[in-house]
N, C-alpha and C positions, 0 to 999 in steps of 0.2 A: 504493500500500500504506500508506504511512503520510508525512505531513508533520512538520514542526517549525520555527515561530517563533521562532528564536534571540532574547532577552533579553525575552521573554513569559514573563513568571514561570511561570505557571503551565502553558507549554508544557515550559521545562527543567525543572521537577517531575516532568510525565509522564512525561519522557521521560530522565529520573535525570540530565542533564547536569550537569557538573563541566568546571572550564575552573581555569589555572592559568597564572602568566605567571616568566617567569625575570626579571625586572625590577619594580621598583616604579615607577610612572610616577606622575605627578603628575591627579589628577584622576578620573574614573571608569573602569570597567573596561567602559563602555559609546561604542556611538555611534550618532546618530542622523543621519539621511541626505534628502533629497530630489535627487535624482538622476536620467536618461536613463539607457534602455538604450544603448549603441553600436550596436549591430544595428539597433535600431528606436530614432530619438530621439524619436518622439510617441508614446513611452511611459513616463510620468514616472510614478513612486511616490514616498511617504515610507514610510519602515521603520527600524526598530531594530537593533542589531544587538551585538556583541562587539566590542573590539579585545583582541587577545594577542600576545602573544609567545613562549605558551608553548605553550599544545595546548588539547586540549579535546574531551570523551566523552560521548555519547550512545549511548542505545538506541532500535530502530525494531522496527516490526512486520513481519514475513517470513514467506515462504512457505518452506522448506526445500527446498535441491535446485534452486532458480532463479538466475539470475543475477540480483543488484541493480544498478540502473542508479540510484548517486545521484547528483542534480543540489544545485546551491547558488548561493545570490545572494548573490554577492562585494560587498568595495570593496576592488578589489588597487590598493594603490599602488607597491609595488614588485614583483617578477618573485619568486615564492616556490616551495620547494620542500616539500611536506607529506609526512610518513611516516605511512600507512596501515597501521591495525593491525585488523581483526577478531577478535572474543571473543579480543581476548589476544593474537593471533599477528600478525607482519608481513603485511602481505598487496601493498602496490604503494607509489609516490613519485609522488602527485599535483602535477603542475607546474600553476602558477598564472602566466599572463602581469598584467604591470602594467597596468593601465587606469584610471586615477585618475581619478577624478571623475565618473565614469559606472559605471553597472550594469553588473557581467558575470556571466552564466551559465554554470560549466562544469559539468561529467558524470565522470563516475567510475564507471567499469564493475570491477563486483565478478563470480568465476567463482561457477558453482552450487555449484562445492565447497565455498565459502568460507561459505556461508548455509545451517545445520545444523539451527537450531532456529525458533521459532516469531518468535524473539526476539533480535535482532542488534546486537551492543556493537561502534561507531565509536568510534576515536580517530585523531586527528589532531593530530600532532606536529610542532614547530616545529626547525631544529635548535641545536643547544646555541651558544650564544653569539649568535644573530644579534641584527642590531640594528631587524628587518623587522617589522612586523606582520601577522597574518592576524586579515582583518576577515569575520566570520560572519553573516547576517544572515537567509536563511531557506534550509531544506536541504527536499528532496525523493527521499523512495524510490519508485521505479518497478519493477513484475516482471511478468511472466506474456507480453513479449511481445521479438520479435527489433526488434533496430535496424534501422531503416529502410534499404536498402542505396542506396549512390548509383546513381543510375541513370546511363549511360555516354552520351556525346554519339554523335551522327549517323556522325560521323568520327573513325577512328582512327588513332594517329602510335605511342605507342611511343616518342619524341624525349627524351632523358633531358639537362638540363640539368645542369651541375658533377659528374655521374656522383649525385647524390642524389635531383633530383625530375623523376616522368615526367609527360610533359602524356600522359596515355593516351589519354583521346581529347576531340572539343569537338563543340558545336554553332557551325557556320560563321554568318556572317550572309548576308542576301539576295545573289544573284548582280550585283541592281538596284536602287541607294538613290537618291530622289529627294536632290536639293539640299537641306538645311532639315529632312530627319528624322533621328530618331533610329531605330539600330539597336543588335540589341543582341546579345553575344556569349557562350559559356558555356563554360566552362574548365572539365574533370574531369583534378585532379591526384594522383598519388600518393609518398608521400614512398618512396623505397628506403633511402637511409639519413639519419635525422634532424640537420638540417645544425646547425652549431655556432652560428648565428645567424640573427636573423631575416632572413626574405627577403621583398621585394616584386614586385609582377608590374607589368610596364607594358602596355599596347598601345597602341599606335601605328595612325592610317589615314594614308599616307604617298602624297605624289606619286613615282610613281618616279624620273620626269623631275628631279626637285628633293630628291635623297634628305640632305637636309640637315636642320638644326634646323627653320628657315624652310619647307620641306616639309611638317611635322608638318601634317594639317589639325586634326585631335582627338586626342584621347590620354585613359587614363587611366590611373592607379597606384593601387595600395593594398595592403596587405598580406591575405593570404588572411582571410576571416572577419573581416573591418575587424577585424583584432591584436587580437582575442580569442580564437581558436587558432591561434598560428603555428606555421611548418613544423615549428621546432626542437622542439616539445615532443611533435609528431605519433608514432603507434609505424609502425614498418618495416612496411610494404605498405598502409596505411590511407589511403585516398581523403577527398578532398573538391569539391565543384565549386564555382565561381567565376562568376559573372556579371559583367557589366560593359554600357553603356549609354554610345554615344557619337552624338550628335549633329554631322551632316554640316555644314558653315556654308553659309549661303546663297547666299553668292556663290560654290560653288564652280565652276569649269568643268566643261564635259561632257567624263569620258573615264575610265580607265582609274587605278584607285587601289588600291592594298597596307593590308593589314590586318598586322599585325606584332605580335608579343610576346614576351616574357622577363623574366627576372627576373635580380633585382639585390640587393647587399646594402645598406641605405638608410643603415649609415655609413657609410661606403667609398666608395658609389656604384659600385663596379666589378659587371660582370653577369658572368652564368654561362657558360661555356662550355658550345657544344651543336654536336654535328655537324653537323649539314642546318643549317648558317649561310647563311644569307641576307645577310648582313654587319653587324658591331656587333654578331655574337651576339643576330641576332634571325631568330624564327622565323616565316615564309610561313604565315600560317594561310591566304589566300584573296584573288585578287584580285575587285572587285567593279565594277561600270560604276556612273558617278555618273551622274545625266539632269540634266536642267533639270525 
């Protein structure tokens, strides 16, 4: 429906922008970037952009009676919380995770209700006293069509970790990995209630016989959406699925190996409790036959 190039003159003209900072800082009320996305690093841009403190208002073009789906290209260096206001009125609290030094992309789903006229007044408010910046750099309005639903894995569990996140269901990997390849696995999780911290996922291909550190044959960890949307900021019942790609080593023996996962908190390091424990609070997705 409508784009906007934050600190393109003649884009915040169009588009009536006003921006305001609760601090005077030293230097421009701008910043410019060349930076990687996280999601995909062999996609490097330069762009322009805002730094504030304080807020900042724009107008988009809309369709009436649709839901707006705005997107925007961050530079969060700290973890923010933004106050959403429509033509005037509050409307949601856009949480922003930190991701410094790399591009991120969030989204921002506005109701039909909210979108009345031809023509829709954003503000984005900072709150009173912080010492955080929100850095703006290019916003996108999307309408006319639903979000793409997650599609659900092959297999379903229902296994709910720390009573907050359910693995609802996954795609398993092959029954039969050769020695030397890579397989790869797909997690569909859903948040039930939004945990107070970020959380990470491990998996684990474990010898059984050797259920130790030293056991481990592969492994992987990361945080859902490589920590540019973690759990905590997810709403109650919202999905998202997870891939992961691990590679068998080549000298592994022929026989019988565990596929394992769970999640943890990566200050702490302590993981989640889940019923159907397999032990250490980790979850049996699938045993698999190694060959030569």
């Amino acid at each position: 429906m409508d784009t906007f190039d934050v600190a393109a003159v003649t884009a915040e003209q169009t588009h009536g922008y006003t921006w305001w900072n609760q601090s005077r800082r030293p230097g421009f009320a701008s910043d410019v970037r060349v930076m990687a996305y996280r999601e995909d690093p062999a996609v490097q841009l330069a762009d322009g952009g805002r730094l504030l403190d304080g807020g900042e208002r724009f107008t988009l073009e809309t369709r009436p009676g649709e839901p707006l789906l705005l997107v925007a290209r961050l530079h969060a260096r700290e973890n923010l919380t933004l106050a959403v206001a429509v033509d005037g009125q509050p409307a949601a609290s856009w949480q922003i995770p930190a991701i410094p030094g790399e591009w991120l992309e969030r989204w921002l789903l506005i109701p039909a209700d909210r979108i009345t006229g031809e023509q829709t007044t954003i503000t984005l408010t900072l709150p009173q006293g912080t010492t955080a910046y929100h850095s703006p750099f290019h916003y996108w309005a999307y309408q006319g069509g639903d979000l793409p639903a997650v599609e659900p894995g092959r297999e379903t569990t229902g296994v709910t970790f720390g009573d907050v996140v359910t693995l609802g269901s996954y795609d398993p990997p092959p029954a039969r990995i050769a020695a030397g390849q890579t397989f790869t696995l797909r997690l569909v999780w859903q948040v039930d209630t939004p945990p107070a911290q970020d959380l990470n996922t491990f998996v684990h291909l474990v010898d059984p016989q050797n259920d130790t550190t030293e056991g481990i044959l592969a492994q992987a960890d990361r945080a859902p959406n490589n920590g540019t949307y973690p759990l905590r900021i997810w709403s109650p019942g919202e999905q998202s699925a997870q891939t992961f790609s691990l590679t068998v080593p080549p000298d592994t023996p022929p026989g019988e190996y565990l596929v394992l996962v769970g999640l943890y908190n990566p200050a702490s390091g302590e993981r989640l409790p889940l019923p159907e424990d397999y032990g250490s609070r980790r979850f049996l997705i699938a045993a698999v036959q190694i060959t030569n």
